[in-house]
C-alpha positions in Angstrom: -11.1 -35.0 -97.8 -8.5 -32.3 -96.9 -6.9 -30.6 -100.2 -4.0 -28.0 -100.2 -3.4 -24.7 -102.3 -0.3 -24.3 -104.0 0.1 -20.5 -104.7 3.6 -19.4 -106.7 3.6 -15.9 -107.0 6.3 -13.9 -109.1 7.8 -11.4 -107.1 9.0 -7.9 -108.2 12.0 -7.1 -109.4 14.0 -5.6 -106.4 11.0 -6.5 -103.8 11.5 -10.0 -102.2 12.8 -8.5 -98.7 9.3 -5.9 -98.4 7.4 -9.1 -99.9 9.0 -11.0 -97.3 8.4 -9.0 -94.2 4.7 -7.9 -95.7 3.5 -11.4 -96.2 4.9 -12.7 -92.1 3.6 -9.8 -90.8 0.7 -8.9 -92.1 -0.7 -11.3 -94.9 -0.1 -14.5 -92.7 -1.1 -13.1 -89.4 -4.8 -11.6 -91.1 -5.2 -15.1 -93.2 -4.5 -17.1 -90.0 -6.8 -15.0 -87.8 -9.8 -15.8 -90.3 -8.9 -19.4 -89.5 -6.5 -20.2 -92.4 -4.4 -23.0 -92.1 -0.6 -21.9 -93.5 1.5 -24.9 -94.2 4.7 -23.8 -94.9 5.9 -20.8 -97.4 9.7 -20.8 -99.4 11.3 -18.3 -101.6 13.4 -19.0 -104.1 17.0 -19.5 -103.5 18.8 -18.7 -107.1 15.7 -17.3 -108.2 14.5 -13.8 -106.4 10.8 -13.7 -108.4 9.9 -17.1 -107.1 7.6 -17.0 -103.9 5.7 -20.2 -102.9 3.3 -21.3 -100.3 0.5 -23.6 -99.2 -2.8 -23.8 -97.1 -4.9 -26.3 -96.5 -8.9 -26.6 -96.3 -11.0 -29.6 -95.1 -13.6 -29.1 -97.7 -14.4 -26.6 -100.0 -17.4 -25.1 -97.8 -14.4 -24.3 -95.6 -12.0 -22.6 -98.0 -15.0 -20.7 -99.3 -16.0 -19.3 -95.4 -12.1 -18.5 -94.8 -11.4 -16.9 -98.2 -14.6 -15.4 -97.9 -13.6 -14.0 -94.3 -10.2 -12.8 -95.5 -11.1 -10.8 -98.5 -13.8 -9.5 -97.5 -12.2 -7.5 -94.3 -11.5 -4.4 -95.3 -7.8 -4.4 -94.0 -7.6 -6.9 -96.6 -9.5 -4.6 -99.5 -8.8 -1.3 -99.1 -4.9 -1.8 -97.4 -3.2 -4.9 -97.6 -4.1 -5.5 -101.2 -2.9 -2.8 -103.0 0.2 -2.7 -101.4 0.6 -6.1 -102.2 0.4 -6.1 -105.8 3.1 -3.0 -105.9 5.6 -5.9 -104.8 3.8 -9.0 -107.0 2.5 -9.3 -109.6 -1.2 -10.9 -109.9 -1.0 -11.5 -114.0 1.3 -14.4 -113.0 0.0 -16.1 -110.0 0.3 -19.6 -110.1 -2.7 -21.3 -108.0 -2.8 -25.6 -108.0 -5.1 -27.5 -105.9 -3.7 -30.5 -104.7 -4.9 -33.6 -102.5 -1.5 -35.7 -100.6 -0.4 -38.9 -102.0 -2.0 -41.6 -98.9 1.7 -42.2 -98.2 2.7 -38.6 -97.4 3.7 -36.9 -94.9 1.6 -33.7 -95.1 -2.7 -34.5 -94.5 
């Protein structure tokens, strides 16, 4: 059965636009090229810390060969990385694993 992430990450003060730009043009596209599946991502709209988004895996042997994939490449390591926690910070990532209601929209 399918299951989804849902990651919140807080986002530096000052940092949403470079968060922004970083994670569509960079983050996404390397996640997505190790077969990710991104299913949406949303910012907040009162609150400038509050980034959210969601993948989905068909079974864990999945999300362990795609997250695998990902963090292993060393674009990911030794570039993408630390750049990426000088805009959020790690200490407060939020990370849910969630299964859809039968009724919803999203499978």
């Amino acid at each position: 059965m399918a299951f989804f992430e849902l990651r919140q990450y807080k986002v530096r003060r000052g940092k949403m636009k470079a968060w922004l730009k970083m994670f569509d043009e960079e983050i996404m596209p390397l996640q997505v090229s190790k077969g990710m599946v991104v299913c949406g991502m949303w910012h907040g709209e009162t609150d400038p810390s509050v980034f959210v988004w969601m993948r989905r895996f068909n079974s864990e042997a999945e999300r362990e060969r795609i997250c695998n994939a990902v963090y292993a490449d060393p674009r990911w390591a030794d570039d993408i990385a630390p750049r990426a926690y000088k805009l959020i910070d790690p200490t407060k990532m939020k990370i849910q694993r969630v299964v859809a209601n039968k009724k919803s929209n999203v499978q």
